[in-house]
Structure formats: C-alpha cells, structure tokens
VEXVEXSE-463835 format. One record per residue (C-alpha): x, y, z; residue in one letter. Coordinates in steps of 0.1 Angstrom, whole numbers, plus 2048, in hexadecimal, padded with zeros to 3 digits. Example, Ala and Ser with C-alpha at 12.3 -4.5 7.8 and 13.67 -1.06 7.14 Angstrom:
2
87B7D384Ea
8897F5847s
//
This chain:
698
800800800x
8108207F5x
806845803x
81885D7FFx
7FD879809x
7FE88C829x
7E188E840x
7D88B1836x
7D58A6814x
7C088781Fx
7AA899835x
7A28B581Cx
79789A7FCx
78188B817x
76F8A9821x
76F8B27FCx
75F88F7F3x
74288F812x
73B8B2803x
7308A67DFx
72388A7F1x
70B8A0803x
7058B37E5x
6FB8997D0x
6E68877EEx
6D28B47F5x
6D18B67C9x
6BB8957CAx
6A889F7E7x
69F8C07D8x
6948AC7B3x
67E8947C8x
6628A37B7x
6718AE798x
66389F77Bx
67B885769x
695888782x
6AA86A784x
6BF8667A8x
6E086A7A6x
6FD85E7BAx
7268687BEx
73F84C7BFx
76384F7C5x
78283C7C2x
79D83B7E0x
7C584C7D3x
7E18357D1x
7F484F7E9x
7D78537FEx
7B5865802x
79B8687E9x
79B86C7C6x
7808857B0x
7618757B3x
749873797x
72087B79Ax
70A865780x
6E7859781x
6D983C78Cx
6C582D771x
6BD80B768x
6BA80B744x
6A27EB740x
68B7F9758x
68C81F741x
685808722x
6677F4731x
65A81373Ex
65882371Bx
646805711x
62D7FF725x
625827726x
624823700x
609809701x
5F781B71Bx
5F383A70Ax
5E98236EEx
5CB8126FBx
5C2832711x
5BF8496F6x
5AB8306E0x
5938266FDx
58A84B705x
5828536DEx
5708346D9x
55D8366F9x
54E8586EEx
53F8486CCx
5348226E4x
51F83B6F5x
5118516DEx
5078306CCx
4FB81B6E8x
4E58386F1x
4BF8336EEx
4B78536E7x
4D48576C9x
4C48346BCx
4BF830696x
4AF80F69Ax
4928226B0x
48F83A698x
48F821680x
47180D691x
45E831699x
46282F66Fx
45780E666x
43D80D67Ex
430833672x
43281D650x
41C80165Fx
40681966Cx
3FC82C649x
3FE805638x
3DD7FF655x
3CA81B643x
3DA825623x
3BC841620x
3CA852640x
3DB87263Bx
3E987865Ex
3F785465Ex
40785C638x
41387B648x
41E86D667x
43A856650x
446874642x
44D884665x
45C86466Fx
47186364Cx
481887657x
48A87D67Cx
49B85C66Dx
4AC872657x
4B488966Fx
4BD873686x
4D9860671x
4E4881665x
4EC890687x
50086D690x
512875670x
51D89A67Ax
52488C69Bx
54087568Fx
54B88F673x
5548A5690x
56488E6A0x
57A88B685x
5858AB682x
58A8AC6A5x
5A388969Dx
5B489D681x
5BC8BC69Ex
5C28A26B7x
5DE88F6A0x
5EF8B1693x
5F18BF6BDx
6058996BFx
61689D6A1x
6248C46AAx
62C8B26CFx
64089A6BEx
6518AB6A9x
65E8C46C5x
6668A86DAx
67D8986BFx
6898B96B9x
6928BE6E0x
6A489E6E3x
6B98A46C4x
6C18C66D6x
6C68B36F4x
6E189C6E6x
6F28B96D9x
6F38CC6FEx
7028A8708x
71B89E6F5x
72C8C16FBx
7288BD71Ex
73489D722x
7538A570Bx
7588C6726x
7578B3745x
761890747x
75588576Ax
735893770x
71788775Dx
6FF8A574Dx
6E4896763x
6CE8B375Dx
6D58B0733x
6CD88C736x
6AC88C74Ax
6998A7736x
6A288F716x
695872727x
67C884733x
67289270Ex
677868706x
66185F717x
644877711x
64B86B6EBx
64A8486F5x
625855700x
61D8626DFx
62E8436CAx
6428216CEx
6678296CCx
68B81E6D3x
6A68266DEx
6C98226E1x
6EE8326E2x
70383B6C5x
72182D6C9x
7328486CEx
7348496F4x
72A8746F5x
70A869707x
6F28706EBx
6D58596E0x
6C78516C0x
69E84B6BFx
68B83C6A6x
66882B6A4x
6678076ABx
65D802688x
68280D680x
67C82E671x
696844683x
689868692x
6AC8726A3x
6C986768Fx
6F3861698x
6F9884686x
6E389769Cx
6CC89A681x
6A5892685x
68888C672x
667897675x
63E88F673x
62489A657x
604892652x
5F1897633x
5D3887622x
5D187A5FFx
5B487B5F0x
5A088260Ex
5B18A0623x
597895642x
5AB87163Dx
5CF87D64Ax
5E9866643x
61086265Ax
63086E645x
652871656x
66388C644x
68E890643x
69B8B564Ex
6AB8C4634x
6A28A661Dx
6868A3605x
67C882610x
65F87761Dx
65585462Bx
62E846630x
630837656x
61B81A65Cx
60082B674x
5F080B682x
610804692x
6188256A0x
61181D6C5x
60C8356E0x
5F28546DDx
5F58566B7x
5F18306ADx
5D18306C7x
5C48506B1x
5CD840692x
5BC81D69Ax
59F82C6ACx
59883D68Ax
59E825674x
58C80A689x
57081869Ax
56B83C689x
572837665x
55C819665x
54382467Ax
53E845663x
53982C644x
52380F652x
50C82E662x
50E83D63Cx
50481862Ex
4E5812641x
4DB837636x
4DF831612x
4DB80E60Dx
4AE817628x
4A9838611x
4B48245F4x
49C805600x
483817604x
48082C5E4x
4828105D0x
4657FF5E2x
44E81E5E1x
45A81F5BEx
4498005B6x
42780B5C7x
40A8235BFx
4028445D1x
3E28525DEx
3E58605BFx
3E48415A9x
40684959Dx
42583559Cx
43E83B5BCx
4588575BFx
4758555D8x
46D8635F9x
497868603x
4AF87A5ECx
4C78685DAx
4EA8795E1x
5038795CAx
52887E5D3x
5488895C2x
5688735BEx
5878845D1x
5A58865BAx
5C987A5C3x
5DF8965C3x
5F88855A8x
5DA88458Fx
5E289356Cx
5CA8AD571x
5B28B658Fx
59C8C9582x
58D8A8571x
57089B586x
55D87758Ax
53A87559Fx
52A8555A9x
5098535B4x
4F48305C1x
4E28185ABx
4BB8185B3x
4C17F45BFx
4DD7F95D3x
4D17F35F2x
4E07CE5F3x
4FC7D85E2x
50B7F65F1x
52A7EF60Cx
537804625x
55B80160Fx
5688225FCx
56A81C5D7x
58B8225C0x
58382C59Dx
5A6829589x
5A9834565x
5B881954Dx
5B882252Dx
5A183E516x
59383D4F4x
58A8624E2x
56985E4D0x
5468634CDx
54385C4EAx
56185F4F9x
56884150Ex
58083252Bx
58981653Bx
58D812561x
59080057Fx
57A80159Ex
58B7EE5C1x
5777F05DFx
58F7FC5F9x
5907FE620x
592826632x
5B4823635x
5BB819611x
5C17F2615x
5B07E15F8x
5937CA607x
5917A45FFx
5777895FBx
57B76D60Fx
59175E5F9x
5A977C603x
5A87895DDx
5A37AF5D9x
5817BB5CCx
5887CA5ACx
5797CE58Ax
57F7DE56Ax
5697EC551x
56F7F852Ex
56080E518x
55382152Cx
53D84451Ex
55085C532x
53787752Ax
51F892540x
4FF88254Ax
50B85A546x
50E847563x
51B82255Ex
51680657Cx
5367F758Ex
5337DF5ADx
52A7E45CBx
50A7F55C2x
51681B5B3x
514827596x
53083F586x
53285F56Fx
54E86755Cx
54988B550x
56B898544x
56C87E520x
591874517x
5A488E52Dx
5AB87A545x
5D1867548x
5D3843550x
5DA83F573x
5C785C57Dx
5B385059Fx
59685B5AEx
5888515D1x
56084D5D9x
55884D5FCx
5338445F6x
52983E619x
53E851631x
52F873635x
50F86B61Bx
4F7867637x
4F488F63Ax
4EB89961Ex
4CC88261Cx
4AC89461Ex
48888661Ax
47D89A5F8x
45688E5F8x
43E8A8609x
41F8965FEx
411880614x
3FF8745F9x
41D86E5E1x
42384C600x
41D8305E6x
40D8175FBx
3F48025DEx
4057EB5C7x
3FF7F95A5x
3EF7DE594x
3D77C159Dx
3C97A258Dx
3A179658Bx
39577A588x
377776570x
35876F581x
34F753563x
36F73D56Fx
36371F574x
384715584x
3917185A8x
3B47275A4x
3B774D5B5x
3CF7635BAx
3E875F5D5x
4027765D0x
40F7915BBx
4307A75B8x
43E7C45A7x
4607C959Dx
4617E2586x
45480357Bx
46B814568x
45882854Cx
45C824524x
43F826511x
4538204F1x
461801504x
4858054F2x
498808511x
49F7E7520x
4947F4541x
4707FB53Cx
4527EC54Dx
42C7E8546x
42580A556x
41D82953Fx
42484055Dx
40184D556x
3E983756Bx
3EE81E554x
3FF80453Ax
411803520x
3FE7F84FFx
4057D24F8x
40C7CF519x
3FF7AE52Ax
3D97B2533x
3C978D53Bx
3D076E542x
3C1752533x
3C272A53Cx
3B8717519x
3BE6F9531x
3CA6EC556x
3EF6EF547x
3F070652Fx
3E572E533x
3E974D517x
3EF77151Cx
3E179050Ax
3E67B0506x
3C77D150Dx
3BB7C74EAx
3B57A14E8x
3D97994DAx
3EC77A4E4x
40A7824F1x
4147604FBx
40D73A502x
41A72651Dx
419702519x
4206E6534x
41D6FD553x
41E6E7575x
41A70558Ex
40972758Fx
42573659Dx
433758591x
41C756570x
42D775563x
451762564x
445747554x
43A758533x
45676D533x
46C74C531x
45973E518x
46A7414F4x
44A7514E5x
44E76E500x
44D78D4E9x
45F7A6501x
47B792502x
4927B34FEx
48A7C451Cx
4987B753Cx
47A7BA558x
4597BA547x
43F7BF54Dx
44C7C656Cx
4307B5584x
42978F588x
40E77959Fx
4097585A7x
3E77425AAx
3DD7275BCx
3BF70C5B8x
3BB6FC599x
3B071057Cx
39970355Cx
39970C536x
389730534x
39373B550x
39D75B554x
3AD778566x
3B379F55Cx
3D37B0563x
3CE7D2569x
3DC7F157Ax
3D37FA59Cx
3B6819594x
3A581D5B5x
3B580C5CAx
3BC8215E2x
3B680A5FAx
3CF7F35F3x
3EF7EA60Ax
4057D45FBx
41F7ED5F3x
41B7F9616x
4207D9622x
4427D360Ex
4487F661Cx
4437EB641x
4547C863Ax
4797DA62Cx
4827DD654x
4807B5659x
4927AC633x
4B37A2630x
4BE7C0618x
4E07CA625x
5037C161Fx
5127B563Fx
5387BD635x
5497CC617x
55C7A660Cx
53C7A05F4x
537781605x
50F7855FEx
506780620x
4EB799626x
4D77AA648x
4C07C0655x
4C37E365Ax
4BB7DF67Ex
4D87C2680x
4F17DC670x
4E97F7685x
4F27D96A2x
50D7D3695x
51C7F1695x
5107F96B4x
51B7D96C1x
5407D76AEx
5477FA6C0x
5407EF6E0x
5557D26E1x
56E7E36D1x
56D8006EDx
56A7E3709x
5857D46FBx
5997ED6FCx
5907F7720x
59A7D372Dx
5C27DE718x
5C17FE724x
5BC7F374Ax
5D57D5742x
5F17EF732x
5EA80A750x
5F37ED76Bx
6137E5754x
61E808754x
61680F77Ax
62E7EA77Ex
6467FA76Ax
64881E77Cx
64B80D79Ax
66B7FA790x
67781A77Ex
67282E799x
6808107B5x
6A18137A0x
6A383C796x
68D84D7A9x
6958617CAx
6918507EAx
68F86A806x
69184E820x
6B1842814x
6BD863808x
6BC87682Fx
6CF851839x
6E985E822x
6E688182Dx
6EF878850x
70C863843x
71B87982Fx
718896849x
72987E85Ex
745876847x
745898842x
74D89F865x
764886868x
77A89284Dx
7758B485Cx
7858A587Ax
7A0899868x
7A58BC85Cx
7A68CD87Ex
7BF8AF88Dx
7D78B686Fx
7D48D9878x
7DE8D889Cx
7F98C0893x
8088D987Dx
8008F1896x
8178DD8B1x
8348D7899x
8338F988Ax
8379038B3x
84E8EB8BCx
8658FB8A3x
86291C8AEx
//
C-alpha cells in the first residue's frame, strides 16, 4: 500500500467528497417532485497515495425498466384514446331516443296505419310526417359523426404539431449533450438528459418508438418508430409528420417528411401505437364504417321504398312517384390526374337497394375512343375507407371493367354494387386518371322526402284481374304482383311496361285470359287479338311468366313485360275467363300498402361489402352497427383497463429503480453530514498538529 499524501491533504478530499455527496443527496431531494427527474448518486474511487479521488455524479437509471415503461405507456395511450372516442359514438347509438330503428317502426307502422284505411287522409298524411322525422333522424346521426370527424382531423394535426416539437426537442437535446459531455468528462448532464427522456417518453404517448445509442459514446440517442422509420437520426438530423388527404381532404392520410430533403414516406397508420394509432384505428374501425353502414340503410330504405310505391297506384289512380330524393354525388379526383377540372357523378340504380354496399367505389380510366359518342373504358374496385381493395371470400378483389363506355352529359351506365355512373367530360380524360365515389358516407343528409301530397302515397296495386261470372270452372285468383312500371307507349325501349302512365294500357297490351282447356289457356289483347297460346300448362302459377316463356310470346324484346303477373288456384274449364285490367276505382285497394308495410320484415339489405349475397333487414343492419360498435368500444375498455394496470406495473418498477426515495435519501443525508464531520475533524487535528510543530520550532 503506497501513500504518499499528508493528512491535510487526506482530510481536505474527504470533506470535499462528503460535500458533493451532500449535494447530490439535497439536488435529489429538492427534484422529488420534479417531473422526469431521475435520482442521481456520486461515487468515488480511493488515490493510490491516499484520500479520495474526483468523484463522479450520474443517474441511476435502469434502462430495461425506461424501455418497458415507454411501452406499456404506448399501449395505454392506445387503447385510452380509442375507448374515449368510440364510447361517445356506443352511446349516442345505443340511445333510445337517437334510435333509427324506432323511428323506423314509428314509419312502417304510420305505413300500416294508412294501408288499414287507404281513403284516410290524416293516416296518408301521418306517413309523410313520419317519412320527415326518419329522414331527419338519420340525417342528424350523419352530421353528428361528420363533426366528429372534423374534430378527429383537429385532434390528429394538435398530435401531429406535438410530435413534431417533441422530435425537434430531442434532436436539440442531443445536440446540448454531446457538447456537454465532451466539456466535462465526470459529471453526467443530468438535467440535458432528463428533459430528453422526458420529451421520450411523452412521444412514446403519442406513438410506438425505439430507441437506442449511437455508437458514438457523446450521450445522444437516436429515435425511430418501431416500424423502423427513423425520426431522430446519427447526424442530428430529424424528420418530421404530415398529414394530407388524397382524394378525400376529410380522409387524412400519415407521411413522414426528410428536413431539408424532398422525400416523403406514407407510414402505416394502423400500426402507429400510442394516441395517434388509437385515433387512426378508432376512425377507420368504428367511425369510417359507421358513417357508411348509417349512409347504406339510408339509401338502400329511401331507395326500397320508392321503387315499391313506384309499382302502386295513388289516390289519384296514377302510377307511384318516389317519396325520398334520390341524391347524386360527385367523384373526388386524385391530385395526380391529367386534369382536374374533368368530373364523374354517380348516382343509384332504382333497384339498388339490394345491391348497394357500405364500400367506396374506384372508377379508373383505361383506355378512350373519340367518336360519336365518344367512349371509354374503365375500371370500378370496391374499396375499403382507408383505401384497401375489398375481397370476396375467396380473398379476390372486387373489380370489374367496362368498355365502351358513352362518356357523354346525361348518360349514366350501371357498374356493380348497385350505382350507376356518368361520364360527362367525352375523350379528355388520360388513362390512369382515378376518381373516388363515396356513395354512402355522408349521402344520408342530403336526403329529403320530395312528396307533399298525401294523396301521391300509392297504396292500390295498379291493376287487377276478374273473373267472368259465366266460368263454369272453380279456379280464382290467388295472388298477383307488379314489377314494373316503367312508361313507353311506343314500347321501343326495352324497359317498358303495360302501363300508358295515363290511367291505363298500352294498346296490344294483354287484356284477358282465356282457358280453351284444363291445360291450355290464351291471352288477348283490349281488342280481341291473340297474343299467345300456352300449351301443356301443369300449374297456374305466375300465368304472366308462363306466356312470356312461351316461343309464340310477341314481346319477346322488351325485358319485364307487361310488368304485372298473378296466379290461380282451383281448376279452371274451357271458356273460362278472366279480364286484366288497370286498377280505376280502386281506391280501396291495399296491396301496395301492404308490400309498403312488409319492406321493414324483407331481407333487402346487403349484410357486408364481399358480395357474398347474404342479405338482412334494415332493422338487423341498424343492429348491427349498433351492436359491432359496442363490442368494439367494450373491447376496447377491457385493453385499456388491461394496458393501464401494465403501465402503473411498469412505473412502479421505474420509479423503484430512478425515482427519489426521501426515506432513503435523509439516511444518506445524516451519513454524509456525518462523514462530513468526520473529515472535518480530520481537518482540525491536522491543523493543531501543524500548529504544535510549527511551535515546537519556534
């Protein structure tokens, strides 16, 4: 053992040493309730010629118990922040007085009602009243969750701006350290260190990152997401968020943009973590498809039910209007189209009902043909809110192509999935421009109930059939059906019916029905003319369909005609015979009113966007929504509570390891203050030593 240092010298580096010792042990006793502050501690190495070397002060910090704690505060903030948005919408739709289905019911059964006594104004009148507060109803739903995605898209730019100052911070942080590291060598820049940790871990709250040194042993850190996209680099550069939408600006979509760099990168938002992946998946899980399967039952009820009361007679004794507006909407372009001033509107079919989806539609251009017309050629893919292409069950994408298209003013051309598009601009579009329909997301408020008549409510069937009171045989009717009204009294368009639009039928339209025996029966037209015979009949089921498939069927050109059918029962005889007719006078008659009244019951909607056919009712989709969200926001609670409990576990340890411990700290308080005397002692004895010698040599 070699010293060589005197005992003034000893006694002065251990007064020196309890003094940083006490000033480390007061500095964490004053940051007990500092936010981030991590305990620190002094340690010290004993000189080879005696005393105590120069101590050095760094924090105590476990850095597997720092990691975990970013974590599990990650996931937290996760399934907190989608809990608390999702939670708002599970109540709004589990309330009973927000209910579409009741005002649904009120609907139908205002519709039963009038269908009881078709003559009865104030029961007509009383479905229109009920048509508006549907309407209204399912609109004010709709504006709900429109607000509440404008208040998302504020929500994800405040978390975005907080990001990006955080990353900004730490970069500026790692700068402040490295030069105070390289200035002083034994003393850790606590202070530097905690506020970046600190700013670490408030963006570990707002996404899922990592972390870890640079090699370089300055002290800085480099971050990056845990999907591997780097935020703070070795350099000391950073990137930074964006968010933009394309086509839709109310869709906002995660880029992370270089400094200094035009680059930008498309970040893959499901997997964000923290507050801004709960955000993103609340929208694009509960939000996005709530806003479209609430626009689907709109559209796909109105649309039911104008082609229903289509198919009846008024009070009137005229054919059936529509009692909702039919909207249409205008396809958004993609900002890398050839030229956006081009348009494309979409509208649905008038049998749409069953074929609509809750999926946005993507109308590609493929190829174009000047002309007269001009035509195109495109491609329509059903796709999910956030873009993804949807699938059957097979797991193919639902896509079709058309070609030839008129691309002219005024034409609208079918495509699946129950729309129908227009393609006004003629060749000027480019191949590959893209246009996005969002048919059902924000439809629901613009749909208005346009009849004001109570008597326009077409609650009779429009035609009827007779029997002849000279039949001699037994068979009656037992049912009859309409299915088409469309009206062409030149009957060239391959879409026309039996109806005139005029109280009446067309000429040469089918008027009677005559057996000439048990298995054979003939139909003419108003003026005596046979239109057809139908041999070898077994059944008196749908007589209408049966002539129509019969090779001697002289409307074989036009696609639903006459548009009506019925079917007997009994057992008729040659001679007998029945007139078809329309409906003058009859008032009284339900049976449209019943089919009305029966739409709530039918299986009419589609029950998800994978054309799987399977179809449901509009109560059962409004359940299912209601339903899906709920489980969805339970779900979530049961993570949240799980993540919360994972975090607290996780502080604990943290806090166990780095934070300050004012028991243990005023132990080492007393310690050092007795070290400190102790050494102080020292100091005095050398003192008086030299003191003695210093008189002895006097």
């Amino acid at each position: 053992m070699i010293r060589a240092a005197d005992l003034y010298t000893i006694a002065t580096s251990g007064v020196r040493a309890s003094n940083q010792l006490l000033a480390t042990t007061s500095n964490n006793i004053a940051n007990v309730n500092s936010e981030g502050y991590v305990r620190e501690q002094t340690t010290f190495e004993s000189q080879l010629v005696g005393g105590v070397g120069r101590g050095t002060t760094e924090r105590v910090l476990d850095t597997f118990a720092q990691n975990q704690l970013r974590r599990d505060t990650t996931q937290a903030s996760e399934f907190e922040t989608y809990f608390q948005r999702s939670s708002v919408l599970d109540d709004i739709f589990a309330s009973e007085a927000n209910s579409v289905s009741s005002s649904m019911s009120r609907f139908f059964s205002s519709l039963q009602t009038a269908t009881d006594e078709p003559t009865n104004m104030a029961a007509r009148q009383l479905v229109l009243g009920e048509a508006n507060a549907l309407v209204g109803q399912v609109s004010t739903l709709s504006q709900f969750m429109d607000n509440k995605e404008k208040e998302l898209n504020l929500e994800l730019e405040s978390s975005i701006d907080t990001a990006n100052q955080l990353i900004e911070t730490i970069a500026e942080l790692n700068k402040n350290i490295r030069i105070a590291e390289g200035n002083n060598l034994f003393d850790e820049p606590g202070v530097l260190k905690n506020q970046r940790d600190n700013a670490i871990l408030q963006l570990a709250e707002i996404m899922s990152i990592e972390t870890r040194d640079n090699g370089n042993g300055d002290g800085s850190v480099m971050v990056n997401l845990t999907s591997g996209e780097s935020l703070v680099l070795e350099d000391g550069s950073f990137n930074l968020f964006q968010l933009s939408g394309d086509p839709d600006p109310d869709y906002r979509n995660l880029y992370l943009a270089s400094t200094g760099k035009p680059t930008t990168l498309k970040l893959p938002e499901q997997n964000l973590g923290g507050q801004l992946g709960g955000l993103f998946r609340y929208r694009d899980e509960v939000l996005a498809e709530g806003q479209r399967e609430l626009g689907q039952i709109s559209m796909a009820l109105t649309s039911a039910i104008n082609q229903q009361n289509r198919l009846g007679m008024d009070y009137d004794e005229q054919l059936g209007g529509n009692i909702f507006s039919t909207p249409e909407f205008q396809g958004l372009n993609y900002s890398a189209n050839s030229d956006l001033s081009l348009t494309m509107n979409a509208r649905m079919t008038e049998d749409g009902a069953s074929k609509i989806t809750a999926a946005d539609y993507l109308v590609e251009i493929t190829g174009t043909t000047p002309g007269s017309p001009d035509t195109v050629d495109i491609s329509v893919t059903l796709v999910n809110p956030d873009g993804s292409y949807v699938t059957d069950i097979d797991g193919n994408t639902l896509s079709q192509t058309y070609t030839g298209i008129e691309a002219q003013a005024g034409t609208f051309t079918e495509v699946l999935g129950g729309l129908e598009i227009e393609i006004p601009n003629g060749d000027s579009y480019a191949v590959g421009d893209r246009y996005l329909f969002q048919p059902t997301k924000s439809t629901a408020q613009s749909i208005e109930v346009i009849m004001t008549r109570p008597e326009d409510i077409a609650l009779a069937s429009p035609f009827r059939v007779d029997s002849n009171l000279d039949n001699l045989g037994d068979a009656q009717l037992t049912a009859s059906s309409i299915t088409n009204t469309f009206v062409d009294s030149t009957l060239t368009d391959p879409m026309a019916s039996a109806f005139d639009g005029s109280g009446g039928f067309v000429a040469g339209s089918p008027a009677s029905l005559v057996f000439n025996s048990e298995s054979e029966f003939e139909i003419f037209d108003e003026a005596g003319v046979s239109l057809v015979v139908v041999s070898g009949v077994t059944d008196y089921n749908n007589i209408m369909e049966q002539a129509a498939s019969d090779a001697g069927w002289p409307f074989s050109a036009l696609a639903d005609f006459p548009g009506y059918d019925f079917s007997l029962q009994g057992t008729p005889v040659a001679g007998d015979q029945f007139t078809i007719a329309y409906n003058t006078d009859g008032v009284d008659d339900n049976r449209n009113g019943l089919k009305l009244a029966g739409l709530q019951d039918v299986d009419i909607m589609q029950q998800n966007n994978n054309g799987g056919g399977n179809l449901i009712t509009f109560h059962e989709s409004y359940a299912n929504i209601v339903s899906d969200i709920g489980a969805k926001t339970a779900s979530a609670n049961i993570s949240m509570q799980a993540a919360q409990a994972m975090q607290t576990q996780s502080s604990d340890w943290f806090q166990s390891v780095s934070g300050v411990n004012l028991d243990e700290e005023a132990a080492n308080l007393i310690r050092f203050q007795q070290t400190y005397a102790a050494a102080a002692r020292i100091l005095t004895t050398a003192s008086e030593l030299f003191d003695t010698i210093y008189s002895a040599t006097r």
